[in-house]
PDB file of N, CA, C and O in Angstrom, chain B, residues numbered from 101:
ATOM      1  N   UNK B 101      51.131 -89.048  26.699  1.00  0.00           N
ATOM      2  CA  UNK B 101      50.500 -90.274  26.251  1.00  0.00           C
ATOM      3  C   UNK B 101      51.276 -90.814  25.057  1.00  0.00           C
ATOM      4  O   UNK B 101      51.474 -89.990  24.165  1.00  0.00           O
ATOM      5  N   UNK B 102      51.837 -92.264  24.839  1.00  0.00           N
ATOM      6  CA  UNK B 102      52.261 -92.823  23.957  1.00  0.00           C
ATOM      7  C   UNK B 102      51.310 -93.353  22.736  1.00  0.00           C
ATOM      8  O   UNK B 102      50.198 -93.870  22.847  1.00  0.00           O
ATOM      9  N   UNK B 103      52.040 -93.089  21.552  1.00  0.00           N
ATOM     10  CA  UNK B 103      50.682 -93.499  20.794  1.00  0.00           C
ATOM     11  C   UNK B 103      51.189 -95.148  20.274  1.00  0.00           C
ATOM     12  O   UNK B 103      52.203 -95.051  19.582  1.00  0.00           O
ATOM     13  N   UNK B 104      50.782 -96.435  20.425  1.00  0.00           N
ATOM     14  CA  UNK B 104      51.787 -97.419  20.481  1.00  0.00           C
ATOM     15  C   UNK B 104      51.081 -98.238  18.955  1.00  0.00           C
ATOM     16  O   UNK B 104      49.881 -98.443  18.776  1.00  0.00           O
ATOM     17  N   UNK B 105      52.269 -98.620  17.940  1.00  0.00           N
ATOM     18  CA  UNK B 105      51.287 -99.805  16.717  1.00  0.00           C
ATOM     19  C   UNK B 105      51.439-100.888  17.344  1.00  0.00           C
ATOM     20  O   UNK B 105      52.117-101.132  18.343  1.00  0.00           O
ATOM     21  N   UNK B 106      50.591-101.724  16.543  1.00  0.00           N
ATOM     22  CA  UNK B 106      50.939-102.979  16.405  1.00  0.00           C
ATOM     23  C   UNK B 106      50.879-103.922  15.105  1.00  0.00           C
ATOM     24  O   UNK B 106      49.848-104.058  14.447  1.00  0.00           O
ATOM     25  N   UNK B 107      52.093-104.559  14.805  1.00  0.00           N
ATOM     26  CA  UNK B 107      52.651-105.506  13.452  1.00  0.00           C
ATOM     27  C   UNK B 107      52.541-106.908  13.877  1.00  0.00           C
ATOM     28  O   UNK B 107      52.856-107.371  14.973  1.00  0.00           O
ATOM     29  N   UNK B 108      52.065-107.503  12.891  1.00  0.00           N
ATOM     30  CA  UNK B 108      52.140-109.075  13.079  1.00  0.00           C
ATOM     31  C   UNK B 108      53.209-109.400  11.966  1.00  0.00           C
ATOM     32  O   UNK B 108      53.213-109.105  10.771  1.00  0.00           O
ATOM     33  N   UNK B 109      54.059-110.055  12.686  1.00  0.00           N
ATOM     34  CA  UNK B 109      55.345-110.501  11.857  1.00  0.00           C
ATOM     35  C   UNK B 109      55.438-112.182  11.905  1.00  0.00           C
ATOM     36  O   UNK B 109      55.199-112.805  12.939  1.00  0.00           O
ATOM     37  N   UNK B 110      55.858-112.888  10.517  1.00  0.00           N
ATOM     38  CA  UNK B 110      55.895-114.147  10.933  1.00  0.00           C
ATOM     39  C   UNK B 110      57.592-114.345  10.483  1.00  0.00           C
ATOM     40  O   UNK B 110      58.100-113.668   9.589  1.00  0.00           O
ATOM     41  N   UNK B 111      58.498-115.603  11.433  1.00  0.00           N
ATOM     42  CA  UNK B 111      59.841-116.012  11.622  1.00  0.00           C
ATOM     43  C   UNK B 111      59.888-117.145  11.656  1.00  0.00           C
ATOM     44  O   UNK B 111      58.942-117.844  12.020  1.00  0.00           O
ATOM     45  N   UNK B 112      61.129-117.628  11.242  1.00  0.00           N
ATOM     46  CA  UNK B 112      61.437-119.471  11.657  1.00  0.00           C
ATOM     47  C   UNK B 112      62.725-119.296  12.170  1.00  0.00           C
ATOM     48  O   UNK B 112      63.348-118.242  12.300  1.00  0.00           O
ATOM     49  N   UNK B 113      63.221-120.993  12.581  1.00  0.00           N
ATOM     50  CA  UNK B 113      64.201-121.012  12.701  1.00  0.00           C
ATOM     51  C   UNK B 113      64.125-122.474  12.933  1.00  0.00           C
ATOM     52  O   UNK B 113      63.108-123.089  13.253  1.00  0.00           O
ATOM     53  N   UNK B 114      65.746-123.150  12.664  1.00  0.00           N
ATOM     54  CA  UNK B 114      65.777-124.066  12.843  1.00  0.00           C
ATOM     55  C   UNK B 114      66.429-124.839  14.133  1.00  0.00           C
ATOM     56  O   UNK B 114      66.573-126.062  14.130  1.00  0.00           O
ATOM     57  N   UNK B 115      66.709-124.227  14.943  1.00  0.00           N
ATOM     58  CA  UNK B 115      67.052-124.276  16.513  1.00  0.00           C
ATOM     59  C   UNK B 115      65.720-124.191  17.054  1.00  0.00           C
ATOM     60  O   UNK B 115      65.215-125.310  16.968  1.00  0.00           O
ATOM     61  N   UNK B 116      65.012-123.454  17.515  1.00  0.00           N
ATOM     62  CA  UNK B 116      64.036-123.110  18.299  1.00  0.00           C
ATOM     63  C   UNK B 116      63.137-121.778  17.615  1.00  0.00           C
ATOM     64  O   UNK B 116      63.241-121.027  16.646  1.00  0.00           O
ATOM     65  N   UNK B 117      62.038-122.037  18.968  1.00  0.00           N
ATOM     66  CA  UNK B 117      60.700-121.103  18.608  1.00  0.00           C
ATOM     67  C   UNK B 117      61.719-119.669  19.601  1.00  0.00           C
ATOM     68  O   UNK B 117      61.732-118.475  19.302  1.00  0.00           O
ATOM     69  N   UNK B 118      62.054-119.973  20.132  1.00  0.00           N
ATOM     70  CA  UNK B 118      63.027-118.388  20.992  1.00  0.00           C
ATOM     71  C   UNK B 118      63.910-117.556  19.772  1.00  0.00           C
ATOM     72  O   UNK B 118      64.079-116.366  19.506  1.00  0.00           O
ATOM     73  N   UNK B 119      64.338-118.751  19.228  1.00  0.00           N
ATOM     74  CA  UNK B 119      65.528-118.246  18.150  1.00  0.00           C
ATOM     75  C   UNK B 119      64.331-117.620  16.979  1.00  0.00           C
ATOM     76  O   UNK B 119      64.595-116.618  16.314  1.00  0.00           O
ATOM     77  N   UNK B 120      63.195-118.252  16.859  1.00  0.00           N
ATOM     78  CA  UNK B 120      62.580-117.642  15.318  1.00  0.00           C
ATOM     79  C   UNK B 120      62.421-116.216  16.429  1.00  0.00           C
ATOM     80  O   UNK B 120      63.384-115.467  16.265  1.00  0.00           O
ATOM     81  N   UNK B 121      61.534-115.752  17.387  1.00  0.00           N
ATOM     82  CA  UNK B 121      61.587-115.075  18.030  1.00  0.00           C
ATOM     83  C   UNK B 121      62.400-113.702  17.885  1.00  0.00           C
ATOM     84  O   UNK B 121      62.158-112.525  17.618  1.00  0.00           O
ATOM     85  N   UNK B 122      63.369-114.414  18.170  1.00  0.00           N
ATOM     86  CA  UNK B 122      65.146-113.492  18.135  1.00  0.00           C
ATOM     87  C   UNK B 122      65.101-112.726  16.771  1.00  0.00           C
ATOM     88  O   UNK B 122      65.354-111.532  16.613  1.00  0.00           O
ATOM     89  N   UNK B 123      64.735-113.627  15.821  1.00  0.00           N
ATOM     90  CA  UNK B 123      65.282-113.421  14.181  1.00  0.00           C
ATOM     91  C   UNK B 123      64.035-112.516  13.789  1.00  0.00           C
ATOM     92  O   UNK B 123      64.059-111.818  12.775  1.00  0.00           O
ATOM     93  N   UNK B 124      63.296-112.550  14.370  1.00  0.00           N
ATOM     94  CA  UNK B 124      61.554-111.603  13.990  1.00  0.00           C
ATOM     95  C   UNK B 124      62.010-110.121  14.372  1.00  0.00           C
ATOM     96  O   UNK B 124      62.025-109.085  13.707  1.00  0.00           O
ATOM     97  N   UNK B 125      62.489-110.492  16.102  1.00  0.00           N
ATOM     98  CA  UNK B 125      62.279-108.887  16.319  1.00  0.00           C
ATOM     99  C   UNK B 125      63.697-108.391  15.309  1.00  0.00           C
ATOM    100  O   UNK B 125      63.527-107.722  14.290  1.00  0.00           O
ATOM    101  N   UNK B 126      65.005-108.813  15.750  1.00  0.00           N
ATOM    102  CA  UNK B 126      66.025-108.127  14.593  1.00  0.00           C
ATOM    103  C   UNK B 126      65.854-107.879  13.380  1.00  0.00           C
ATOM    104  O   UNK B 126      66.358-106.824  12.993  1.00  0.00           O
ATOM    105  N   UNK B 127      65.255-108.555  12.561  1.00  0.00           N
ATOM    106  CA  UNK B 127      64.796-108.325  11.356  1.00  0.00           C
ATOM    107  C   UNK B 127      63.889-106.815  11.510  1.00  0.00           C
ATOM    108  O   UNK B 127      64.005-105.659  11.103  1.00  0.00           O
ATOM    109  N   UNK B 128      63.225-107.365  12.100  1.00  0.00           N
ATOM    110  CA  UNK B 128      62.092-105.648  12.283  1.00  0.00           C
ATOM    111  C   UNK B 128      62.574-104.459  12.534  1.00  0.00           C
ATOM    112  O   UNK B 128      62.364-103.342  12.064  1.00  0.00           O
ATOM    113  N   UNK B 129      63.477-105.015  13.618  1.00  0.00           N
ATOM    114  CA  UNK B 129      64.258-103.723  14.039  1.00  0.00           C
ATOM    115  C   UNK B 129      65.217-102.472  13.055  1.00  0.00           C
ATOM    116  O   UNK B 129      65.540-101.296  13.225  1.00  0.00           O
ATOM    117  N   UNK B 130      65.386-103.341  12.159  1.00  0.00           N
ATOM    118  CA  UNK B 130      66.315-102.979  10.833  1.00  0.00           C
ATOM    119  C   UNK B 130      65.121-101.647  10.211  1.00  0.00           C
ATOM    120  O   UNK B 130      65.663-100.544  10.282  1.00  0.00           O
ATOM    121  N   UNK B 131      63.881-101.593   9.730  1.00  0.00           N
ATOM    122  CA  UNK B 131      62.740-100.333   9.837  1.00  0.00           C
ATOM    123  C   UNK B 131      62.370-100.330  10.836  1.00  0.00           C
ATOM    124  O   UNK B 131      62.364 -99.120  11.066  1.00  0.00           O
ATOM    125  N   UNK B 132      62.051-100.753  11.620  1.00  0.00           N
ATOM    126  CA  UNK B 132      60.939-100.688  13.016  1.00  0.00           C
ATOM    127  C   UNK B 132      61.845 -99.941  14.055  1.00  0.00           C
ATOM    128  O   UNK B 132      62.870-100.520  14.416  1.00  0.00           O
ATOM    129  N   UNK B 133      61.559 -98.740  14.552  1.00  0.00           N
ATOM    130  CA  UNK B 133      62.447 -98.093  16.114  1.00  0.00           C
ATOM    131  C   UNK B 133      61.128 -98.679  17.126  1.00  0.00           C
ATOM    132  O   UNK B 133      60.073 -99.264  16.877  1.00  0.00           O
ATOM    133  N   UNK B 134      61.692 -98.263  18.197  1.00  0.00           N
ATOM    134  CA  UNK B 134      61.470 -98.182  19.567  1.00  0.00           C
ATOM    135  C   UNK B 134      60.524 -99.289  19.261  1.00  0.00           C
ATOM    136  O   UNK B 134      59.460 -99.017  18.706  1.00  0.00           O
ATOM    137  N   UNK B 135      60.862-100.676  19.620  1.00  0.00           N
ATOM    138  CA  UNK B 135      59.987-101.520  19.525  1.00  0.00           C
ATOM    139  C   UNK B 135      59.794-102.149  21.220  1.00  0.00           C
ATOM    140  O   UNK B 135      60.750-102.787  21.661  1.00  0.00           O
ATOM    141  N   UNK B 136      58.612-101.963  22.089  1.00  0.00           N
ATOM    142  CA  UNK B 136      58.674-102.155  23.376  1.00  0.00           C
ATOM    143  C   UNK B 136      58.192-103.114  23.571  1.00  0.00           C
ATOM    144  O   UNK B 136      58.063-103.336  24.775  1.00  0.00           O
ATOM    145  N   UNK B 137      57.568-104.400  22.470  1.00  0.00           N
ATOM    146  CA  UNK B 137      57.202-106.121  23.023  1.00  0.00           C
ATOM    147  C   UNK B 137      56.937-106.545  22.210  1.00  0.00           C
ATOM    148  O   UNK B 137      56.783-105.886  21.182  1.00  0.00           O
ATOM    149  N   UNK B 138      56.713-108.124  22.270  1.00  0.00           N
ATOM    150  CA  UNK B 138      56.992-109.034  21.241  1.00  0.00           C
ATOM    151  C   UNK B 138      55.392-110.217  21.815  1.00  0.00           C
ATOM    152  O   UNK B 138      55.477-110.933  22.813  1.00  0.00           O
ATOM    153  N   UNK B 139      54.679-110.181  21.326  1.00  0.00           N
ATOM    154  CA  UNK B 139      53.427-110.869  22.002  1.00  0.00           C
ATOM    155  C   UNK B 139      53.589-112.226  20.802  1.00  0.00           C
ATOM    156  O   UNK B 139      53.991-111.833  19.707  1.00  0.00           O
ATOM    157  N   UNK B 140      53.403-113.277  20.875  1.00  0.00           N
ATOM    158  CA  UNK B 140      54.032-114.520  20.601  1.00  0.00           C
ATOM    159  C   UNK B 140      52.408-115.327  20.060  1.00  0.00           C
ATOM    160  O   UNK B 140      51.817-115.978  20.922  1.00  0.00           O
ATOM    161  N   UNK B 141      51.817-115.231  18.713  1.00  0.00           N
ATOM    162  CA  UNK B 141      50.082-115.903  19.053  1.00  0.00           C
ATOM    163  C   UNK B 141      50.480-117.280  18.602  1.00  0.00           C
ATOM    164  O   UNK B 141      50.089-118.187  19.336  1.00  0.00           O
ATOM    165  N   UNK B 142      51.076-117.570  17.696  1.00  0.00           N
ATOM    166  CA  UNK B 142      51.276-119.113  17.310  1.00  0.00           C
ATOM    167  C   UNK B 142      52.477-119.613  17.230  1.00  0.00           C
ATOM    168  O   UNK B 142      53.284-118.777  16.824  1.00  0.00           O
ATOM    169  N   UNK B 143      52.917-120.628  17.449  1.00  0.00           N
ATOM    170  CA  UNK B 143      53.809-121.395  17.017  1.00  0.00           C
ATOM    171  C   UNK B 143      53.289-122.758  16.477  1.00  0.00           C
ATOM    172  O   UNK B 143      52.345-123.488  16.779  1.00  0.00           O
ATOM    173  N   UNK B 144      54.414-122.812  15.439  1.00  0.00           N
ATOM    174  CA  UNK B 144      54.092-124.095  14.671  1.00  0.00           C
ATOM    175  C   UNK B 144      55.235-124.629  14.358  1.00  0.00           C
ATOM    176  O   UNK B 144      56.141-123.846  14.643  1.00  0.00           O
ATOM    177  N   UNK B 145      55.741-125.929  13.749  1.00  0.00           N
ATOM    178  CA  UNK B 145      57.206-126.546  13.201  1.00  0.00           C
ATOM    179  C   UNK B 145      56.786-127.367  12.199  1.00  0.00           C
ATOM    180  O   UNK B 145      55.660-127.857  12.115  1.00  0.00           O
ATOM    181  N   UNK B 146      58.036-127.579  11.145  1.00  0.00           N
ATOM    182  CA  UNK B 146      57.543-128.966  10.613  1.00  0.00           C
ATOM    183  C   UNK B 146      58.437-130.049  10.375  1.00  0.00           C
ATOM    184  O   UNK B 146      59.660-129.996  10.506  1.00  0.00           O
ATOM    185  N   UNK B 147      57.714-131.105   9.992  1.00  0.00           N
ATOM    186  CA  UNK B 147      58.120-132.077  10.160  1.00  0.00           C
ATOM    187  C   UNK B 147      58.826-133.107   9.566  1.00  0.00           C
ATOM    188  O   UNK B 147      58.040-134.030   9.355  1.00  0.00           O
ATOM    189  N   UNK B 148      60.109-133.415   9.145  1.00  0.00           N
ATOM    190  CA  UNK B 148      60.351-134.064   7.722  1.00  0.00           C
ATOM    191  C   UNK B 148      60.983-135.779   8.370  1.00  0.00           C
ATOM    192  O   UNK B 148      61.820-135.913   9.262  1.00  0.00           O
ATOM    193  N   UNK B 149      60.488-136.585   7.829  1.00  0.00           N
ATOM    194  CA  UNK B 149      61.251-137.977   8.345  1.00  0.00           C
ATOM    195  C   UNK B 149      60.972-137.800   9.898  1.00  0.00           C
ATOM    196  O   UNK B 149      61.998-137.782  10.577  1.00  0.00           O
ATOM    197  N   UNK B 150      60.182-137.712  10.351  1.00  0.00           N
ATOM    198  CA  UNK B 150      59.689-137.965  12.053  1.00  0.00           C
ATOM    199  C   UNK B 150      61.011-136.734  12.941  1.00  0.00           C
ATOM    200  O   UNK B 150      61.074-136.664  14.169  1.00  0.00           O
ATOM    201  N   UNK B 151      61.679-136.122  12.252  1.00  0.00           N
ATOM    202  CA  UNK B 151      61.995-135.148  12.950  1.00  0.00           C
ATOM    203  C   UNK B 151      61.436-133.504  12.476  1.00  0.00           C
ATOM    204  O   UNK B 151      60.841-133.151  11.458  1.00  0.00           O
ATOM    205  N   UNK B 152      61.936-132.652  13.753  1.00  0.00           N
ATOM    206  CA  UNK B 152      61.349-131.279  13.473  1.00  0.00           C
ATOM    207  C   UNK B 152      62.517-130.264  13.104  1.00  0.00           C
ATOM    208  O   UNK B 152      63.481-130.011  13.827  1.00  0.00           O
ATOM    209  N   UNK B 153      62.259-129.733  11.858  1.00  0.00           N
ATOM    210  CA  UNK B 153      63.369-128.881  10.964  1.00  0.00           C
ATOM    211  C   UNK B 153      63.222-127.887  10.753  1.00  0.00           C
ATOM    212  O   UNK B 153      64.033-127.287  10.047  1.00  0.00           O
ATOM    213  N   UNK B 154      62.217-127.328  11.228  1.00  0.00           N
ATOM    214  CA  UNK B 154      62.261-125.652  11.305  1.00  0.00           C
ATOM    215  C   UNK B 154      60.674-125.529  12.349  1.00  0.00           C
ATOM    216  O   UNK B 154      59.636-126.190  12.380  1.00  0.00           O
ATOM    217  N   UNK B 155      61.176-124.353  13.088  1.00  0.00           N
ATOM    218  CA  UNK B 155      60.422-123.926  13.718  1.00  0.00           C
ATOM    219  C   UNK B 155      60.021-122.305  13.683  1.00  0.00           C
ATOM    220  O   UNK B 155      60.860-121.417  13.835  1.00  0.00           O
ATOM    221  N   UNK B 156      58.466-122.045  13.436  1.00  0.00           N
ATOM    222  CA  UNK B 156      58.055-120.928  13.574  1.00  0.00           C
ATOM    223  C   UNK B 156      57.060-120.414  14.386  1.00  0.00           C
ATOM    224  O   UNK B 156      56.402-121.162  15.110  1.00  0.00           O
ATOM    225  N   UNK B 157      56.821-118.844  14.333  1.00  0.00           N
ATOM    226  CA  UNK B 157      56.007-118.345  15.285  1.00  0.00           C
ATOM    227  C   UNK B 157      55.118-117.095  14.445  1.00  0.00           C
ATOM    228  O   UNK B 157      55.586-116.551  13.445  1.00  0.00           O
ATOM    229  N   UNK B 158      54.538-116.943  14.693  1.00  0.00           N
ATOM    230  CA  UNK B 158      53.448-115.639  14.194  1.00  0.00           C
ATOM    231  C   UNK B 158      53.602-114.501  15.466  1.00  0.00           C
ATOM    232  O   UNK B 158      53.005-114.567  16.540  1.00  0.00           O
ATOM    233  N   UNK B 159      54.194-113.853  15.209  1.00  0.00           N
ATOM    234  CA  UNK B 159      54.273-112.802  16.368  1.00  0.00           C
ATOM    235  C   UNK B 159      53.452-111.343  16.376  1.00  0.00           C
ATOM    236  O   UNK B 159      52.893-111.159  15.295  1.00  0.00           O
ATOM    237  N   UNK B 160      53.315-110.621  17.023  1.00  0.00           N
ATOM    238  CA  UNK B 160      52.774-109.526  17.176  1.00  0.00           C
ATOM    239  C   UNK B 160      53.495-108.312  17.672  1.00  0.00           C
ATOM    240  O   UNK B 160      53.200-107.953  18.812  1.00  0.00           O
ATOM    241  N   UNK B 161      54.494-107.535  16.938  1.00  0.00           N
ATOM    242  CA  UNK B 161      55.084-106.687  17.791  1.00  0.00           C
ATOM    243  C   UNK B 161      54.951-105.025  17.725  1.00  0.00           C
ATOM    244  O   UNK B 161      54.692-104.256  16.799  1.00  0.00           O
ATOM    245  N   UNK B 162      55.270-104.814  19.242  1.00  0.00           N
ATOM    246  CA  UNK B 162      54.332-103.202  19.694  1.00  0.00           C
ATOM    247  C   UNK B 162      55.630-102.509  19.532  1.00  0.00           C
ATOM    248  O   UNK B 162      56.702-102.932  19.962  1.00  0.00           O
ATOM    249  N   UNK B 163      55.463-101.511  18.936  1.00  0.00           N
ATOM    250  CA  UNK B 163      56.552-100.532  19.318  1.00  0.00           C
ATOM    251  C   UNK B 163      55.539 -98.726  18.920  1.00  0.00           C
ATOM    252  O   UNK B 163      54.402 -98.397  18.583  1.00  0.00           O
ATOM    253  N   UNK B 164      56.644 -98.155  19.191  1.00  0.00           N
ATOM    254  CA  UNK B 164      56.321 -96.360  19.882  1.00  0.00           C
ATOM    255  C   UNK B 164      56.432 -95.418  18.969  1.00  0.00           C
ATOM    256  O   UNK B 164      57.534 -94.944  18.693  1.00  0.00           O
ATOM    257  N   UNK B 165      55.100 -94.948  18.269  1.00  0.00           N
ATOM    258  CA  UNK B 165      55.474 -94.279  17.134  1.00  0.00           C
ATOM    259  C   UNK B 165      55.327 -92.345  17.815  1.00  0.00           C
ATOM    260  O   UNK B 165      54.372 -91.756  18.320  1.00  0.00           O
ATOM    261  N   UNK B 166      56.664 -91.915  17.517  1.00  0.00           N
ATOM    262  CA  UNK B 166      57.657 -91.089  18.143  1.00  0.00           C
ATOM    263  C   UNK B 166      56.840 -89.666  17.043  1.00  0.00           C
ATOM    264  O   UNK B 166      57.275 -88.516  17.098  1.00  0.00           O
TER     265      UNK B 166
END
């Protein structure tokens, strides 16, 4: 039986909500091992002069404590 946590991590980015994504789990990964998913609860961006300049996500990620 695996015993599995779970972390809520928040990321941005200014390309995309995939890329804050990207930059959440690597960042984590740097302390965090065996990390087996990335569950995604919010995204949000904001907004400066009618365009969108950074984008983020509130994530949730599971990994395998060994």
């Amino acid at each position: 039986m695996a015993i599995l946590k779970v972390i809520e991590v928040l990321a941005n980015s200014e390309k995309s909500w995939e890329e804050a994504t990207r930059n959440a789990v690597k960042q984590a990964a740097k302390t965090v091992k065996n990390i087996k998913s990335v569950y995604v609860a919010e995204q949000s961006a904001i907004v400066n002069d009618n365009e969108v300049t950074e984008f983020r996500v509130n994530l949730r990620i599971t990994f395998e404590i060994k």
